[in-house]
C-alpha positions as CSV (number, residue, x, y, z in Angstrom):
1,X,7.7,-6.4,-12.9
2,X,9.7,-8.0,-15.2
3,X,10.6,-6.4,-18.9
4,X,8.8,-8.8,-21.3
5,X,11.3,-7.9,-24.0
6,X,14.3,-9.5,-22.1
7,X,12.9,-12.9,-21.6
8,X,14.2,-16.0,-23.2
9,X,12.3,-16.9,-25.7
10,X,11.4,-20.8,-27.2
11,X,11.2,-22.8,-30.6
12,X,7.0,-22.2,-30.8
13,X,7.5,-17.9,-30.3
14,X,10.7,-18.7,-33.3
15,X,8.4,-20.6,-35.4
16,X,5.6,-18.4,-35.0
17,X,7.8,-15.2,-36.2
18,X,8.9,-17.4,-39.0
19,X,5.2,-18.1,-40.6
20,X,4.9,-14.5,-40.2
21,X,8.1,-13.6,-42.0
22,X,6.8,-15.9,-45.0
23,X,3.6,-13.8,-44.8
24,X,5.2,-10.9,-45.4
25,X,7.4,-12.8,-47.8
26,X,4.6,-13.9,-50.0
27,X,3.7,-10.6,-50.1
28,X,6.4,-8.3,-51.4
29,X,6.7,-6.6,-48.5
30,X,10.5,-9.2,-48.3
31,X,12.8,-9.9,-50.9
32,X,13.6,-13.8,-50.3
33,X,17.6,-12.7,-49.3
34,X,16.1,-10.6,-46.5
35,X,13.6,-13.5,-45.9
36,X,16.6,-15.8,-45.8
37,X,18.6,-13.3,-43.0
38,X,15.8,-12.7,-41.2
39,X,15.1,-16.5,-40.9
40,X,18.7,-17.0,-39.4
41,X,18.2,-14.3,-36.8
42,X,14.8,-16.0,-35.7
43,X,17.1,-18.7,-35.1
44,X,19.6,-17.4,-33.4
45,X,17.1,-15.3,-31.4
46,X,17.4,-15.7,-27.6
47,X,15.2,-13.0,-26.2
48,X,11.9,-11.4,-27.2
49,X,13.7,-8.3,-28.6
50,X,15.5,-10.1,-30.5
51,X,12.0,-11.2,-32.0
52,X,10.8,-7.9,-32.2
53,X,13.6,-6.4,-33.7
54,X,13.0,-8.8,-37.1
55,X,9.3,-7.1,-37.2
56,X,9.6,-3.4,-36.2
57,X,9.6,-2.1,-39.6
58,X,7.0,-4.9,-41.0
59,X,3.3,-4.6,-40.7
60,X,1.3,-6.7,-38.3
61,X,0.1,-9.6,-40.8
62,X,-3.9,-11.0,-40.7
63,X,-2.4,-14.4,-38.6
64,X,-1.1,-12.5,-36.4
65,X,-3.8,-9.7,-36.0
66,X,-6.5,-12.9,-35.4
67,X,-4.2,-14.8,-33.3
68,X,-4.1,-11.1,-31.2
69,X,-7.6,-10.7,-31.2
70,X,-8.8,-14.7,-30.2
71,X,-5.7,-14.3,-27.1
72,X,-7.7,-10.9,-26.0
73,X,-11.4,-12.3,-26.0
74,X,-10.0,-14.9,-24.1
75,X,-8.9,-12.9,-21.4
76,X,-11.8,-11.3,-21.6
77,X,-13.9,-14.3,-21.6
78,X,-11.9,-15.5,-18.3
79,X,-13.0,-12.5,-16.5
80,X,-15.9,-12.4,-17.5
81,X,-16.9,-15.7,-16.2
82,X,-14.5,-14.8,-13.1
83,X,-17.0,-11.7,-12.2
84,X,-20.0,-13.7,-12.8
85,X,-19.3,-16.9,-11.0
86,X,-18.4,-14.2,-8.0
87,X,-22.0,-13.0,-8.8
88,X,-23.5,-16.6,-8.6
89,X,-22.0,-17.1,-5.5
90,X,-23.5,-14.2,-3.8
91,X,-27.0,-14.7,-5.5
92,X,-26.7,-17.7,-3.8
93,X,-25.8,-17.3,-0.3
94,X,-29.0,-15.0,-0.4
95,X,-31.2,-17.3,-1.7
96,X,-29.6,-20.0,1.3
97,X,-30.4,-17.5,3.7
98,X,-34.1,-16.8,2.8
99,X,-34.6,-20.9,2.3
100,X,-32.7,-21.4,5.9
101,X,-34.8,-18.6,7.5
102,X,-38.1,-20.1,6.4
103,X,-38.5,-19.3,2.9
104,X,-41.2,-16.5,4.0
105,X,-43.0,-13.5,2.5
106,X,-41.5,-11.9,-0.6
107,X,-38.4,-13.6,-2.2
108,X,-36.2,-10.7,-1.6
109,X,-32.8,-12.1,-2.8
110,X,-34.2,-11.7,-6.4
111,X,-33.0,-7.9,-6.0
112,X,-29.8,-8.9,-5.0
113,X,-29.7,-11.5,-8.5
114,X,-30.9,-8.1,-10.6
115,X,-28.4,-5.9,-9.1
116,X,-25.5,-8.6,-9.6
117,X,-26.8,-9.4,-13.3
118,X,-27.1,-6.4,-15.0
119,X,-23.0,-5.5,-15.1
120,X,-22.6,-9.0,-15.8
121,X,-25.2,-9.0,-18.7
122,X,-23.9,-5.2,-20.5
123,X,-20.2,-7.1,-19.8
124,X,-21.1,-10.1,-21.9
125,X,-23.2,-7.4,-24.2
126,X,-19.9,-5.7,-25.2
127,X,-17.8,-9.2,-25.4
128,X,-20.0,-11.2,-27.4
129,X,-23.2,-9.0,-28.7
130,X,-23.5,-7.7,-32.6
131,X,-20.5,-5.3,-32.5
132,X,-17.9,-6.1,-29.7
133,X,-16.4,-3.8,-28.0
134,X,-13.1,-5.1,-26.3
135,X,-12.2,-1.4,-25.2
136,X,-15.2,-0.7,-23.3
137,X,-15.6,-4.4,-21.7
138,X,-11.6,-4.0,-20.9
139,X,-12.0,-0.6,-19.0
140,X,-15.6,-1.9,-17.6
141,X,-13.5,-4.5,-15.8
142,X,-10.7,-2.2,-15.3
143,X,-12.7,-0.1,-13.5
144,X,-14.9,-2.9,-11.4
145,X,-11.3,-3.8,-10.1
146,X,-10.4,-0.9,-9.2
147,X,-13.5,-0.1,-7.0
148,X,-12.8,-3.7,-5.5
149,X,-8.9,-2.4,-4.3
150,X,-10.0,0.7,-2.9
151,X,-12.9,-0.7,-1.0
152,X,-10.3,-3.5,0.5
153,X,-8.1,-0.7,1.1
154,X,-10.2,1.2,3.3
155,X,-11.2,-1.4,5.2
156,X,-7.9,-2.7,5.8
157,X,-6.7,0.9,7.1
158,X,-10.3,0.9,8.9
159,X,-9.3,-2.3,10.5
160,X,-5.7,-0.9,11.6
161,X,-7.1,1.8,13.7
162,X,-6.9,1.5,17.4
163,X,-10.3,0.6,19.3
């Protein structure tokens, strides 16, 4: 995989490090000549280390702490509506098979909704309840995804052996 400090970087990730700059500007933490070199470096800034290297010994500023935090519950939003329209899916394939085999007896596929909800509802629990927890929801997905490799795994080497 590629290092993300040696990519190119563009005008919006320049302007970006600027507002910050003048954050920390406004401040104190930057006297306006060290504002003002800064500010040309941005400029001249090809690569993301170049970015970086302007803000190693600054703080991370409030704008960019909340820009941070909205990017992560985004991703985490994504998959979170990734794993549960998987979950739909398969709650209703269930429910196609009991209607196409007669729609009989018990409705049984409402175990197989129950079992698919309740990771789905703790997920969205920890994402959007009272008091998120990003961490937990991250390695609750982190872990989901994990069993999902090693189960394709196994069944792909299953699959290899001779019959």
């Amino acid at each position: 995989m590629t290092d993300p400090s040696g990519l190119r970087v563009a005008d919006a990730d320049r302007e970006s490090l600027i507002s910050e700059l003048r954050e920390h500007m406004l401040a104190g933490r930057l006297s306006a000549e060290e504002f003002e070199d800064r500010l040309g470096a941005a400029y001249r800034a090809r690569t993301r280390a170049d970015l970086d290297a302007l803000r190693a010994d600054l703080p991370m500023s409030p704008a960019t702490m909340q820009g941070a935090l909205a990017e992560r519950r985004a991703r985490l939003r994504r998959s979170l509506l990734q794993e549960g329209g998987g979950a739909l899916g398969i709650s209703a394939l269930c429910v196609a098979v009991w209607a196409a085999s007669g729609a009989e007896g018990s409705f049984w596929p409402i175990w197989v909704i129950i079992a698919s909800l309740i990771p789905i509802v703790r997920n969205a629990w920890l994402l959007l309840g009272p008091a998120p927890d990003h961490d937990a929801l991250e390695a609750n997905l982190r872990a989901s995804r994990s069993r999902h490799i090693e189960r394709s795994r196994r069944r792909s080497r299953r699959d290899e052996l001779p019959r």
